[in-house]
N, C-alpha and C positions, 0 to 999 in steps of 0.2 A: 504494500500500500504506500502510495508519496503523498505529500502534502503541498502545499500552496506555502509559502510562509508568509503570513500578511502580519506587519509590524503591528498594526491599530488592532487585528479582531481580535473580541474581550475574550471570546470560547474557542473551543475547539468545535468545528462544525465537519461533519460527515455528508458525502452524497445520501441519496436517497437508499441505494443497494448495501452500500457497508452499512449504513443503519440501520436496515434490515435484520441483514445479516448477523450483526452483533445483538439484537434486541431478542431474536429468534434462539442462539446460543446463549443467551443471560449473561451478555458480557455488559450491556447498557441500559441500566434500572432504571424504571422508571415511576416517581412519587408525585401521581396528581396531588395528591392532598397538597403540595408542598409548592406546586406547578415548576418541579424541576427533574429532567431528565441529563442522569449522569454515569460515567464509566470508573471504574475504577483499576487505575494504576499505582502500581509498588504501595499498594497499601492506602493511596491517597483517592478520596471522591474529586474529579472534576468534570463542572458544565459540559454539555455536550449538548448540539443541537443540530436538527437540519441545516445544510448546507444551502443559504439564500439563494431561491430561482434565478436573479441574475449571475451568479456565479455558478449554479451545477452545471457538471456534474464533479465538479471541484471537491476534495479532503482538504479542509483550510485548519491553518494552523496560527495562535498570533502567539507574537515573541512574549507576551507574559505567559501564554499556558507553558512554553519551550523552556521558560524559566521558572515556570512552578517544577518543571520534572526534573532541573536539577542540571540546564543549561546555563551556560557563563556565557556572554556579551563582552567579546574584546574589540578595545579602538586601537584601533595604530594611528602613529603619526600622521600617515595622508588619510585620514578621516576614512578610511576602509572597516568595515565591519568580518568577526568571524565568529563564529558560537564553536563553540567546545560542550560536548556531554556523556553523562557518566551515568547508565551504559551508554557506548559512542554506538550502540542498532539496539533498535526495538525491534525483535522479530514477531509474529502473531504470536507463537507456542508463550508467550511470554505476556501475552494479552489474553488468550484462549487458557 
């Protein structure tokens, strides 16, 4: 699965099919009472939601969920950006 990396989105947003897919495996729970639908990685709940009509069939991802999971944000001198993270792959067996 690849993602979008969008600096501004607040959640992680999935196409229509991976969230299917994961809702159907119980990897992405979901709490009307609560009105929030979310997944759970290395132990932590985060936001998850469909992937906005102008953007599917897009997996978007923003740099603060990359950095709830344990990503680092480096500047260099020419104002270039690179993330670093630990684990450096998520595989599915590891979400599944």
């Amino acid at each position: 699965m690849s993602f979008v990396l969008d600096t501004g989105a607040p959640k992680i947003y999935f196409c229509e099919y991976v969230f299917g897919e994961f809702i159907a495996r119980g990897v992405i729970v979901e709490e009307p009472d609560m009105g929030v639908t979310y997944i759970k990685l290395f132990g932590r709940k985060y936001i998850v939601e469909l992937t906005p009509e102008g953007h599917a069939p897009a997996n978007i991802i923003g740099l603060k969920a990359l950095c709830a999971l344990g990503s680092r944000l480096h500047n260099s001198p020419d104002y270039c950006y690179s993330l670093s993270m630990d684990p450096a792959f998520l595989s599915t067996e590891e979400i599944l």
